[in-house]
GUBAVEX-384810 format. One record per residue (C-alpha): x, y, z; residue number from 1; residue in one letter. Coordinates in nm, 4 decimals. Layout:
residues N
<site u="X" v="Y" w="Z" vexvex="NUM" dokol="a"/>
...
//
This chain:
residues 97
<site u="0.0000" v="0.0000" w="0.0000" vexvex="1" dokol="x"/>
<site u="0.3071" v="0.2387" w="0.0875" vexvex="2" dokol="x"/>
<site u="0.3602" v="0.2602" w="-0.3546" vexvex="3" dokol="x"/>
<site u="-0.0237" v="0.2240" w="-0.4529" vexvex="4" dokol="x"/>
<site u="-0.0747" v="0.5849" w="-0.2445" vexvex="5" dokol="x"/>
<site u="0.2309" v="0.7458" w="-0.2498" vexvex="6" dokol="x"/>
<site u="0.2718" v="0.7437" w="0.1527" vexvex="7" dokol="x"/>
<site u="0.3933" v="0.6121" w="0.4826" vexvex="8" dokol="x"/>
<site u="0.1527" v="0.3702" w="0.6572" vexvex="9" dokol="x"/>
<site u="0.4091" v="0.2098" w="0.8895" vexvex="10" dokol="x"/>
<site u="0.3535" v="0.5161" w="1.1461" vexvex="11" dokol="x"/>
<site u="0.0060" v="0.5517" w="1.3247" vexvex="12" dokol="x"/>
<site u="-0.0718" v="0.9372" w="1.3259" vexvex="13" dokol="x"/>
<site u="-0.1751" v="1.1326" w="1.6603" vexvex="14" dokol="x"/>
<site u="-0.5178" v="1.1817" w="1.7325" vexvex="15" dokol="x"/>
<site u="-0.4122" v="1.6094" w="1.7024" vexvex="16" dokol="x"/>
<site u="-0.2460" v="1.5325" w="1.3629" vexvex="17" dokol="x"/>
<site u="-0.6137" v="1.3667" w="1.2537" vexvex="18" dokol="x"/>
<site u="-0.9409" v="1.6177" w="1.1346" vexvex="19" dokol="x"/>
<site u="-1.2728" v="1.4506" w="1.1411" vexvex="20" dokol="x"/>
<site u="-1.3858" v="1.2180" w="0.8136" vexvex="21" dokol="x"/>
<site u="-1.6661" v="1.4901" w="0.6729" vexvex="22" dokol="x"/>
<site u="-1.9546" v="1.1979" w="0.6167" vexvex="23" dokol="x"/>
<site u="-2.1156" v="1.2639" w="0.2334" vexvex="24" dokol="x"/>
<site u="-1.8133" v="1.3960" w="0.0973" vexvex="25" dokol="x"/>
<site u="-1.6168" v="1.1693" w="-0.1793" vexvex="26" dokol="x"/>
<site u="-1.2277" v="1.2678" w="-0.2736" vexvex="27" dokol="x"/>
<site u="-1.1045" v="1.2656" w="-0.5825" vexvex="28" dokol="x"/>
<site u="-0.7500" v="0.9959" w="-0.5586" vexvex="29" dokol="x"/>
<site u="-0.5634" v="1.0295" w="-0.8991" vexvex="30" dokol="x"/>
<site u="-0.6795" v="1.3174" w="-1.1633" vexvex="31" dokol="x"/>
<site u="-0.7031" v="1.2102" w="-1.5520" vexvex="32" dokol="x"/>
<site u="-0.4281" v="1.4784" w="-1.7529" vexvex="33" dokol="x"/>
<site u="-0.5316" v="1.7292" w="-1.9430" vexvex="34" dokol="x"/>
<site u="-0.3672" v="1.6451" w="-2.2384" vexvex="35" dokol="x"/>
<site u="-0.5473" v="1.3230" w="-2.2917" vexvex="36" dokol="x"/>
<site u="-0.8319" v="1.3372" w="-2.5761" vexvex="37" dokol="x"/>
<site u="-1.0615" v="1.0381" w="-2.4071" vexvex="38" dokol="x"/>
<site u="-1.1347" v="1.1213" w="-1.9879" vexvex="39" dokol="x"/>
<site u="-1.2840" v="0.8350" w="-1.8054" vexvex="40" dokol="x"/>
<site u="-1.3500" v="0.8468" w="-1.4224" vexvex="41" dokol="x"/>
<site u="-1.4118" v="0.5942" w="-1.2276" vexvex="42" dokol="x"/>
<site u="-1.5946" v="0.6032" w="-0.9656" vexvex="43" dokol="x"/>
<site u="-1.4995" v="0.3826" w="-0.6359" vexvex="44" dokol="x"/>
<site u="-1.7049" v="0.2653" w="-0.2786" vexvex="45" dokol="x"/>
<site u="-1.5401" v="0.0548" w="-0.0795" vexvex="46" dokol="x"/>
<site u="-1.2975" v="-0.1583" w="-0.0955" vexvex="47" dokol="x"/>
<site u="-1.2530" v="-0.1734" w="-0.4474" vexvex="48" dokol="x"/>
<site u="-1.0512" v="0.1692" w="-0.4733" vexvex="49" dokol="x"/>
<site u="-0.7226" v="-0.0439" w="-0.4692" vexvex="50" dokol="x"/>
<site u="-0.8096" v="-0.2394" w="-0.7776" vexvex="51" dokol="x"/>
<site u="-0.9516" v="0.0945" w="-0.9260" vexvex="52" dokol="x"/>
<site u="-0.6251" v="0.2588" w="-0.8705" vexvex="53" dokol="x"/>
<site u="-0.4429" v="-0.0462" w="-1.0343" vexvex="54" dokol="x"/>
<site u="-0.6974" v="-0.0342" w="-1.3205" vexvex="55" dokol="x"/>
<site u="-0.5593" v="0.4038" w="-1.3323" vexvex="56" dokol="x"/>
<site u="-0.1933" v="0.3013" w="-1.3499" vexvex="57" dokol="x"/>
<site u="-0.2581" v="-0.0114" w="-1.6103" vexvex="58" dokol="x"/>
<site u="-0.3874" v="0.2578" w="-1.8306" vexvex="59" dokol="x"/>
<site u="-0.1372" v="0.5563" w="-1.7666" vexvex="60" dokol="x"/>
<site u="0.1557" v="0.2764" w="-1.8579" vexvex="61" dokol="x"/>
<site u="0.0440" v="0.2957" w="-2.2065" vexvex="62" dokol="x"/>
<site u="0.2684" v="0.5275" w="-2.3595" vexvex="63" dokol="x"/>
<site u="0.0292" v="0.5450" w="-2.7332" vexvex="64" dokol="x"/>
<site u="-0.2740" v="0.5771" w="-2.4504" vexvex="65" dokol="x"/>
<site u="-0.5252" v="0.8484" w="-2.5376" vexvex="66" dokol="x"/>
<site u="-0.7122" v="0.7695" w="-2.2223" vexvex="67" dokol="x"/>
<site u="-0.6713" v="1.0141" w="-1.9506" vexvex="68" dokol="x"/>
<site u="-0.8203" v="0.8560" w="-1.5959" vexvex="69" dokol="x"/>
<site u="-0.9396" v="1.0005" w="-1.2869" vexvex="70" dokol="x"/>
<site u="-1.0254" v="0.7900" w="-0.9886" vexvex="71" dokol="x"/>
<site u="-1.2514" v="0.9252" w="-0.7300" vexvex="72" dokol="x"/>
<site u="-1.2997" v="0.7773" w="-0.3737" vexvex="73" dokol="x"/>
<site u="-1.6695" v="0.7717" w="-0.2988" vexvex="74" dokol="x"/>
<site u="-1.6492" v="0.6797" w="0.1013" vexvex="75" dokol="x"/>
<site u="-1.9887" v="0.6522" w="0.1429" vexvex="76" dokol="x"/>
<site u="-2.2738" v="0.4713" w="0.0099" vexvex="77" dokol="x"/>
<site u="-2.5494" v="0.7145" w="0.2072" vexvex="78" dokol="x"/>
<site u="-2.5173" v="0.9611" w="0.1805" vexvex="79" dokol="x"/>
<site u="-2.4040" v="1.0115" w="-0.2172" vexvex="80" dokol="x"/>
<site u="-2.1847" v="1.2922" w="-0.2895" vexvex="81" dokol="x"/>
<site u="-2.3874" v="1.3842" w="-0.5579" vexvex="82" dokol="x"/>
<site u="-2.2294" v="1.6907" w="-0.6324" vexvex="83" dokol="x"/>
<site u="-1.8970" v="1.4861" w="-0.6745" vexvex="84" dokol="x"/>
<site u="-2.0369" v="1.2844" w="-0.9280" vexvex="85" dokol="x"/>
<site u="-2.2188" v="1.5188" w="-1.0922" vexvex="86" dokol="x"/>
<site u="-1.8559" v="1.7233" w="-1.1678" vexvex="87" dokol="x"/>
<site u="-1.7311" v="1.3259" w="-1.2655" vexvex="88" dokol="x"/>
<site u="-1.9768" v="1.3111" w="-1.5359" vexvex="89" dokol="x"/>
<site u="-1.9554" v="1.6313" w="-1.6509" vexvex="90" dokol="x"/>
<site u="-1.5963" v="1.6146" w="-1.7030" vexvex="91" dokol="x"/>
<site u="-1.5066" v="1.3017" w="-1.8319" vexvex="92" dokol="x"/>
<site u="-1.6735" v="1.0805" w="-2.1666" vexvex="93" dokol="x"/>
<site u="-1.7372" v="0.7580" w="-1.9110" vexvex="94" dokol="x"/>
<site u="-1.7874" v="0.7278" w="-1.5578" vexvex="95" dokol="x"/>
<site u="-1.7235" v="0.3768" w="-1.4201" vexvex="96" dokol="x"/>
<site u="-1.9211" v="0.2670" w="-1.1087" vexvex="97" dokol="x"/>
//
């Protein structure tokens, strides 16, 4: 997990180092480039934003790629971030769920 997001999970942070999860609100995890012609987001709950994340890089690898991919993190199933995935499909040719 320390490669897949770019950080150190070895060390537990302090409780004062910590802000509260805001509930409703999804995060977007990797951001498609702008130079890409084709923008698909995918859209992740769960426990499936590993393999979502893998399915970004897979993609990005391809250096004759046209596809630019963004993943988003959901967090919650209630309630939606619907404003989060309204900006997904607005911005992108295919949203993945």
């Amino acid at each position: 997990l320390n490669k897949l997001f770019g950080y150190d999970l070895t060390e537990v942070p302090k409780p004062e180092q910590v802000s509260p999860l805001p509930v409703g609100v999804g995060r977007i995890i990797r951001k498609a480039p702008k130079d890409k012609k084709h923008k698909v987001a995918i859209l992740s709950l769960g426990t499936r934003l590993v393999e979502a994340v893998k399915a970004q890089r897979m993609l990005a690898s391809d250096p004759d790629s046209d596809i630019g991919v963004t993943v988003a993190d959901a967090r919650f199933m209630k309630p939606l971030d619907e404003d989060l995935i309204r900006k997904l499909a607005a911005e992108h040719d295919v949203l993945v769920t």
